[in-house]
VOGU-3710 file (C-alpha; in Angstrom, 3 decimals, decimal comma):
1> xxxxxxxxxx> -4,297/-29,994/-3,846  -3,277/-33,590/-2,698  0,482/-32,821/-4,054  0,467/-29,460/-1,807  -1,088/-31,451/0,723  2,051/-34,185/0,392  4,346/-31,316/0,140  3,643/-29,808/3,865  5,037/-33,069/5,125  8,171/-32,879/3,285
11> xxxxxxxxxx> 9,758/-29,523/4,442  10,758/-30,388/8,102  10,359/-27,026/9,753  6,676/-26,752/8,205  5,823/-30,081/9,276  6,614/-29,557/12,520  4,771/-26,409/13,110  1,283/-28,045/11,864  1,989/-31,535/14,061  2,391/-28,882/17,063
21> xxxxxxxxxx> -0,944/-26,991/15,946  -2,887/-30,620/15,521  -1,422/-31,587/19,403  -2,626/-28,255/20,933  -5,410/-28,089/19,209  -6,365/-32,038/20,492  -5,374/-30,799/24,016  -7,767/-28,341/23,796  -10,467/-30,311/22,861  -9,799/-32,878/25,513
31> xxxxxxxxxx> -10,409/-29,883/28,399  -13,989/-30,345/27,334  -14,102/-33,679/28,663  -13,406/-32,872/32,148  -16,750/-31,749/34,030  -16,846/-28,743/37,192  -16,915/-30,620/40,585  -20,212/-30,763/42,343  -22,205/-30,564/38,748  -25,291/-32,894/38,182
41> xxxxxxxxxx> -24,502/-34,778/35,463  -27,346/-36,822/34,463  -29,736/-32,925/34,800  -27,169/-31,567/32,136  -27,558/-33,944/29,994  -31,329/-33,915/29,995  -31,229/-30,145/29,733  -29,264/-30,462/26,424  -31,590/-33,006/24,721  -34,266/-30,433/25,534
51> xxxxxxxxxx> -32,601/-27,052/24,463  -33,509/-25,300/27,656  -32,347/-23,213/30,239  -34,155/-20,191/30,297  -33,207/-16,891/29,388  -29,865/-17,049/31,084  -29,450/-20,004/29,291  -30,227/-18,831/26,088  -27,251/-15,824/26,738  -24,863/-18,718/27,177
61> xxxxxxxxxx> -25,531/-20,320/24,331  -25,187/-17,284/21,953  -22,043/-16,335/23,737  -20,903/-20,151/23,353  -21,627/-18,842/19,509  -19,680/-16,026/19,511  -15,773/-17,574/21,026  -16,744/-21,111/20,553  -16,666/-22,189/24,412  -19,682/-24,299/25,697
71> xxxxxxxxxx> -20,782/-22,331/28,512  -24,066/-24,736/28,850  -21,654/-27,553/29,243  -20,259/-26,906/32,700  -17,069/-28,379/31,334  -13,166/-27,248/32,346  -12,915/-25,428/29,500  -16,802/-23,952/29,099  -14,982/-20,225/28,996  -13,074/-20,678/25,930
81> xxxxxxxxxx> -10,986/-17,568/24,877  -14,128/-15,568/25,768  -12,454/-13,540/28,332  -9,372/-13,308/27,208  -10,657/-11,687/24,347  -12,709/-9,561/26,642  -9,661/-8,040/27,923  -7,605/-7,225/24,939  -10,315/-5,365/23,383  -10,590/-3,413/26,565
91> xxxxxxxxxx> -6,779/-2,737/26,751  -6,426/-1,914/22,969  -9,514/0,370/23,205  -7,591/1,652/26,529  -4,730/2,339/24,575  -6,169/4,907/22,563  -7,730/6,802/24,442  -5,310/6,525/27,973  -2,191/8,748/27,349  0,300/6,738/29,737
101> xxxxxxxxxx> -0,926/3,323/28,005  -0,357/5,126/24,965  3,422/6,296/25,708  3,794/2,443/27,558  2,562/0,975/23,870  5,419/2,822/21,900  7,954/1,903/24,364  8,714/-1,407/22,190  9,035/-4,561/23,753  9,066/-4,454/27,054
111> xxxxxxxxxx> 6,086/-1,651/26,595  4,320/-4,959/24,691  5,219/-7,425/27,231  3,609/-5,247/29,779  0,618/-4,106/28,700  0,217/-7,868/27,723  0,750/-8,529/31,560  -2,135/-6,232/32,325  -4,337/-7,859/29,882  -3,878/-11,420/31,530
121> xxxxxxxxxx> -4,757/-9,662/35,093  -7,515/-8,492/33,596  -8,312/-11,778/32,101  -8,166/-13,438/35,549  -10,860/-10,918/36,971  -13,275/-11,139/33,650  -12,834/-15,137/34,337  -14,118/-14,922/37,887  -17,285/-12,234/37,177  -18,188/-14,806/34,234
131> xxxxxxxxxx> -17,714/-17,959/36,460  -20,407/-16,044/38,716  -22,873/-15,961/35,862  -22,538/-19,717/35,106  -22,496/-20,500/38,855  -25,675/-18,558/39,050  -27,055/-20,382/35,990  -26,377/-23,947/37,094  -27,937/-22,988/40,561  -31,076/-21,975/38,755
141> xxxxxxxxxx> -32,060/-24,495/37,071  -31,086/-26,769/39,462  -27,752/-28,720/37,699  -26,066/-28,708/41,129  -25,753/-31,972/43,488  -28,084/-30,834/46,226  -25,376/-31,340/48,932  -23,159/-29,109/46,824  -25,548/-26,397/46,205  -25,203/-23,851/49,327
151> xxxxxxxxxx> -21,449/-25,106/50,034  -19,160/-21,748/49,641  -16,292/-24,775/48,766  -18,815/-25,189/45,623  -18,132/-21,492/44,695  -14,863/-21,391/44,969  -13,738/-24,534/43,442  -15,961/-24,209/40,232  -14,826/-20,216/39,929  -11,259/-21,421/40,228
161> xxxxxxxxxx> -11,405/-24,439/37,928  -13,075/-22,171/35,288  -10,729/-19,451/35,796  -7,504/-21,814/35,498  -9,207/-23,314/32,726  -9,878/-20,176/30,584  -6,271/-19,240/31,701  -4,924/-22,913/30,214  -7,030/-22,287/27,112  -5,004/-18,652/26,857
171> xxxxxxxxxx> -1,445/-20,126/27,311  -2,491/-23,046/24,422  -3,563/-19,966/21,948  0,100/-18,532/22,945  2,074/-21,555/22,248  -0,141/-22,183/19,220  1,164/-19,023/17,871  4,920/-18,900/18,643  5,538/-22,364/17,726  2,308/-22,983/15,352
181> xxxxxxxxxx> 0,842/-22,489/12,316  -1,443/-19,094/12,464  -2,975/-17,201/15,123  -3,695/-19,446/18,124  -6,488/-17,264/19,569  -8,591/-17,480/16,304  -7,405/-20,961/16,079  -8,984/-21,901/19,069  -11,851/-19,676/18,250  -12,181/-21,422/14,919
191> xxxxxxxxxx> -11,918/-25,241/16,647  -14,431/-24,307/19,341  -17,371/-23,701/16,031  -16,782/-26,346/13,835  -16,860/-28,711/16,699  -20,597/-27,431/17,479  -21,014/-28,087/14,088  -21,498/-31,987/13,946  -24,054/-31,511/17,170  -26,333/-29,724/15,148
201> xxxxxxxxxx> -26,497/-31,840/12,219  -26,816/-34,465/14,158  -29,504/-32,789/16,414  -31,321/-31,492/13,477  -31,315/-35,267/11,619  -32,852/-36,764/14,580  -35,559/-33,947/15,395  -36,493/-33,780/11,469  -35,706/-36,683/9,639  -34,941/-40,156/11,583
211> xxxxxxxxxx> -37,954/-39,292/14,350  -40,160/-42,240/13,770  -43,011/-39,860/15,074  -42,857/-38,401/11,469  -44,475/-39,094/8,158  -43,036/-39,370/4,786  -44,239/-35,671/4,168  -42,756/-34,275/6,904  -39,570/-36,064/6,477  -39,329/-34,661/2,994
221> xxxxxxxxxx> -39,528/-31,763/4,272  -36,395/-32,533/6,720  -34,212/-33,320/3,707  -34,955/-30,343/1,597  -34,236/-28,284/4,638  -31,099/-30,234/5,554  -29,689/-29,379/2,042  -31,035/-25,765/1,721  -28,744/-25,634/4,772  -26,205/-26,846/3,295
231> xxxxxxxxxx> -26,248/-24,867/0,126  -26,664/-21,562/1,917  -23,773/-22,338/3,834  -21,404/-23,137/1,033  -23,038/-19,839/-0,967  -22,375/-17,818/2,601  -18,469/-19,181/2,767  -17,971/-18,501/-0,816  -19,596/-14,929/-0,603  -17,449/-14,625/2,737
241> xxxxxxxxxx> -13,953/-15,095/1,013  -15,164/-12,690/-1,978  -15,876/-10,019/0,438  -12,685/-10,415/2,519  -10,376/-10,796/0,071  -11,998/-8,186/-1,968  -10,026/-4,427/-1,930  -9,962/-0,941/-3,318  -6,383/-0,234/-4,826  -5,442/3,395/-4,616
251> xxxxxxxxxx> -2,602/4,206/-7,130  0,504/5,784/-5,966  2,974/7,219/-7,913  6,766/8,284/-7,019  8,553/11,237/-7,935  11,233/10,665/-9,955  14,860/11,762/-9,070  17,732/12,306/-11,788  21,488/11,523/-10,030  24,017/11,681/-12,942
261> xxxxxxxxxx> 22,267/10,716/-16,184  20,389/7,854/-14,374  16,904/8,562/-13,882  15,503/6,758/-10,325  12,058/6,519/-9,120  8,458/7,079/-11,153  7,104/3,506/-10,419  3,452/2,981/-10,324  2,034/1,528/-6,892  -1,124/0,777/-4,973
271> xxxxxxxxxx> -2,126/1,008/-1,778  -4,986/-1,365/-1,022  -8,068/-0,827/1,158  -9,641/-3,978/2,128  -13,711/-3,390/2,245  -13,721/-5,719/5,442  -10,815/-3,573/6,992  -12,643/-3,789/10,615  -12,839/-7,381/10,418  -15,146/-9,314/12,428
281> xxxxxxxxxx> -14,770/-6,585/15,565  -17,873/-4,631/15,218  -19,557/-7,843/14,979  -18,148/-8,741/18,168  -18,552/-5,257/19,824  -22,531/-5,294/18,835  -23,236/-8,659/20,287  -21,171/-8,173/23,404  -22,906/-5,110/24,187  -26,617/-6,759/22,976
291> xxxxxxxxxx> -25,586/-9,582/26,021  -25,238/-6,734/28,700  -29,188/-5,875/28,973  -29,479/-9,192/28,452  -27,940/-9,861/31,573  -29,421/-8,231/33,961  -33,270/-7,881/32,335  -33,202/-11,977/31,230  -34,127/-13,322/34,247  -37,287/-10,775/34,396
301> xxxxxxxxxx> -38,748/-10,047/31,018  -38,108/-11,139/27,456  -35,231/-9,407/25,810  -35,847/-11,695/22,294  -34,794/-8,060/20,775  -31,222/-8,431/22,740  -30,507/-11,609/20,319  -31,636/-9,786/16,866  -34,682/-11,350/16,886  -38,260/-8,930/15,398
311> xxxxxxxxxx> -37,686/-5,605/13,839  -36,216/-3,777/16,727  -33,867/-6,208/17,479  -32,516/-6,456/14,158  -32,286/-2,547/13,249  -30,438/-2,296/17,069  -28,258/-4,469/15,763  -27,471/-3,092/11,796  -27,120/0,240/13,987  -24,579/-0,762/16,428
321> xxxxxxxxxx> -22,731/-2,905/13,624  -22,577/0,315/11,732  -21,341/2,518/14,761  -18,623/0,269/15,507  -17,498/-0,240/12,163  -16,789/3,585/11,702  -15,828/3,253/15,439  -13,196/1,040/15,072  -11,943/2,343/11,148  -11,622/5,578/13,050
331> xxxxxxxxxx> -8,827/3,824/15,906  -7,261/1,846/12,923  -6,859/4,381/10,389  -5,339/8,171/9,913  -5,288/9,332/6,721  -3,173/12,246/7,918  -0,293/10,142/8,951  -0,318/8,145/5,744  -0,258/10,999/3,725  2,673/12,571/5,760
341> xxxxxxxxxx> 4,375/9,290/5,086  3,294/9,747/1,767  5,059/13,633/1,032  7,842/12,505/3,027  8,891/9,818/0,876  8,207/11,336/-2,106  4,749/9,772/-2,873  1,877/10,961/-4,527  -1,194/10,127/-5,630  -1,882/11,546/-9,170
351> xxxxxxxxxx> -4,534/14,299/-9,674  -4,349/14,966/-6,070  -2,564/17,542/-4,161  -0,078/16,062/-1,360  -0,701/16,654/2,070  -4,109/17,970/3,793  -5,908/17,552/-0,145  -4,166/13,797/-0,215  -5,651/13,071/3,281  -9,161/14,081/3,087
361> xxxxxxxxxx> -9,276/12,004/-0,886  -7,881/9,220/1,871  -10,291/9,382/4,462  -13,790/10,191/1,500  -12,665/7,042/0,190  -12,472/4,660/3,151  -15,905/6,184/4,422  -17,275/5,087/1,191  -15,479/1,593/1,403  -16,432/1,296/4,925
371> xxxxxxxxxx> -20,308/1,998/4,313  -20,123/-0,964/2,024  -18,477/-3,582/4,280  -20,416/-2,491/7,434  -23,193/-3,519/5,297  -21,821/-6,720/4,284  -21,315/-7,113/8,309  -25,098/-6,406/8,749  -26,059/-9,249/6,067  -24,063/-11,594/7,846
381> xxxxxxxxxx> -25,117/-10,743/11,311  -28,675/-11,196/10,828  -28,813/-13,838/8,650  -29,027/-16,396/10,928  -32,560/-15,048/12,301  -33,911/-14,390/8,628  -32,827/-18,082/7,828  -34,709/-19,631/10,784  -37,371/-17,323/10,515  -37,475/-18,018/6,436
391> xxxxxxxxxx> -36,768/-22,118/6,322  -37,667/-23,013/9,799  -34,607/-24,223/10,858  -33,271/-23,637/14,596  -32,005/-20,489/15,795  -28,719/-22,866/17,226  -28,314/-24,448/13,380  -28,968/-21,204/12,104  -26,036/-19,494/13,628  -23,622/-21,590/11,622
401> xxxxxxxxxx> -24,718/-19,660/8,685  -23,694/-15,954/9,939  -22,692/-14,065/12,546  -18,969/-14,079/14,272  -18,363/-17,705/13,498  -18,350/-18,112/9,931  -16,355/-14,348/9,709  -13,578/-16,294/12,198  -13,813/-19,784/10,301  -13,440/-18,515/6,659
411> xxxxxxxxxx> -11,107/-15,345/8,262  -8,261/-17,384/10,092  -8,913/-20,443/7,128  -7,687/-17,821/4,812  -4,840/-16,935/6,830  -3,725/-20,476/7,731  -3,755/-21,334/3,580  -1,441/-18,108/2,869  1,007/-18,596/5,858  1,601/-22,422/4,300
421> xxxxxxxxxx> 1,217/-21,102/1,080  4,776/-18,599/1,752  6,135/-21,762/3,603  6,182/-23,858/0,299  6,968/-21,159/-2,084  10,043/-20,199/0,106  11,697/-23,581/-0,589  10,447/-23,696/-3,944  7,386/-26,165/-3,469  4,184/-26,169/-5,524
431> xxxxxxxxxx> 1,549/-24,135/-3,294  -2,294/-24,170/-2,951  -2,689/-21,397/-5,378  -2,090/-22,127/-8,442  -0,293/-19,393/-10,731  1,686/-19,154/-13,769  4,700/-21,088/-13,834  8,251/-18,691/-13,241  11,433/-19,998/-14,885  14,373/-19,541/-12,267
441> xxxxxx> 17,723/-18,480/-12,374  19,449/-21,850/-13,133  16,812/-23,317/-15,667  13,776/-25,184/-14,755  10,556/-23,585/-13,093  9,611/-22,954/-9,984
//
């Protein structure tokens, strides 16, 4: 690990890309320094040591949870990515269903470059409703310098310095990915949770075990929770990479075609179906839709079931994981053009018929993979309520453990590791993974 580690440094073009990564990523960060004008400082503060804000509150926090901003914050960057991401579900959603986005999709690149235009207008207007809600919020519960509060200069400088901040947080994701290592988005995504991460240890420690209000018992009691946390989180990640790395391997065969006396063709392949094909999107979908009632009912009843929380909350939420999942398999996948592709190229799968026969064997076999890893979706949703339920740790700790976060952390960790991993096998470097050694042309190993 250390000598792979070493090796990143020595290939120039590598190095370079994960030094640019670090310096975004560090930018980033540093937006979450900078507080909105007009915001009561000392009030925030005092709110965070407490955990409250209400039921409003409480939304921004779980969305904080979801994209990794720090909406309670009323920092530059307390958006994140959320909105962004808002809009290019929209848009690819849009896409499929919207025949002239469609035909403006398959145009190429300048289709691309303008539907990505659209999605950064759209962006702009998401950033603005959401500033409202955090405006809104901060009114509330009174975080605003009183001179401040009623000032329309108030609303529009703390809707345009979130907005330009979200925007700024877009453009790093961008740069991260042309000139970075991985997907800047999830990048972003990923540095936005593991930075909540030390908080809540830290929060935790000081509620359960260094409070000088406690008792030896009750102390005790902090530790073995503080490493049953711990444990189920490395058992979660572990479980996590299994699941996504995990596939079903269909095997293809190809016809075999006789020019001269040479005989061509008759290799055996696969074509793999990953059981987390939808990825962490239904997740996403489920929760983003649980936040609309949420919305508008939070300041005037309990919506606990909005957040997964009791029975009805949680079987909402297995049921709209599930919907979603088929949902979004459904946008993502046609069997009927991949066994087209299939007859066309002289592909088949043996013991079944190619064409409509091949197609339908497709489609009963990702229904049957997809059943599975909606369910591994569910067990990952709700298992932050069921752990702070279960131990008694808090529902803020407890999200570390499930949900969209540790889907995007062990997801884009994975994909980071693999895109070095090609950079160091390339130029002939000893990767992460270790595998058999390959003698090369010239002598020696590789």
């Amino acid at each position: 690990m250390l000598q792979s580690m070493t090796n990143i440094f020595r290939i120039p073009e590598l190095r370079r890309k994960v030094l640019y990564t670090f310096a975004m990523l560090i930018v980033y960060r540093l937006g979450f320094q900078i507080w909105l004008p007009g915001v009561d400082i000392a009030a925030i503060e005092k709110m965070l040591e407490r955990a409250g804000g209400g039921g409003l509150g409480q939304l921004l926090a779980f969305a904080s949870a979801v994209t990794g901003g720090a909406l309670q914050q009323a920092k530059l960057f307390s958006l994140g990515i959320m909105p962004y991401i808002s809009a290019s579900i929209i848009f690819s959603l849009l896409v499929k269903v919207i025949p002239s986005l469609e035909a403006l999709q398959k145009e190429g690149e300048s289709g691309r470059r303008r539907i990505n235009e659209l999605t950064r207008y759209a962006t702009v207007g998401l950033c603005l409703l959401q500033s409202l809600f955090v405006i809104s919020w901060l009114k509330s519960q009174g975080l605003v310098i009183d001179r401040y509060a009623g000032s329309v200069l108030f609303y529009l400088s703390t809707a345009l310095s979130l907005t330009a901040g979200a925007m700024f947080v877009m453009w790093i994701g961008e740069r991260i990915s042309e000139s970075g290592v991985g997907n800047g988005i999830s990048l972003i995504i990923m540095a936005g949770i593991i930075a909540r991460l030390p908080g809540a240890l830290s929060r935790f420690a000081t509620d359960h075990i260094f409070n000088s209000a406690l008792n030896r018992q009750e102390i005790v009691f902090g530790v073995l929770k503080l490493l049953a946390f711990l444990t189920l989180f490395v058992v979660v990640v572990v479980a996590v990479v299994i699941m996504q790395q995990s596939q079903r391997r269909i095997p293809i065969q190809q016809q075999k075609h006789t020019r001269g006396r040479r005989v061509y063709g008759g290799q055996l392949h696969y074509l793999p179906f990953r059981v987390n094909s939808a990825g962490v999107m239904p997740v996403i979908f489920a929760q983003s839709l649980l936040m609309l009632p949420a919305m508008l009912l939070g300041q005037f009843m309990s919506v606990d079931w909005a957040y997964g929380h009791g029975f009805w909350g949680i079987t909402l939420n297995i049921a709209l994981i599930y919907f979603f999942t088929y949902f979004w398999i459904s946008l993502q996948f046609n069997p009927v053009e991949i066994a087209n592709n299939m007859k066309e190229h002289g592909s088949f799968i043996p013991g079944i018929r190619p064409g409509r026969k091949t197609a339908e064997y497709l489609e009963a076999i990702m229904n049957r993979i997809t059943f599975v890893g909606a369910g591994f979706l569910c067990a990952i949703a709700v298992l932050p309520n069921v752990v702070s339920t279960l131990i008694g740790i808090d529902t803020y700790m407890a999200r570390f453990l499930g949900g969209t976060g540790i889907l995007i952390i062990v997801g884009v960790a994975l994909d980071i590791v693999q895109k070095i991993e090609s950079h160091l096998l390339m130029r002939h470097y000893e990767g992460f993974i270790k595998r058999g050694k390959i003698r090369a042309r010239r002598g020696g190993t590789i």
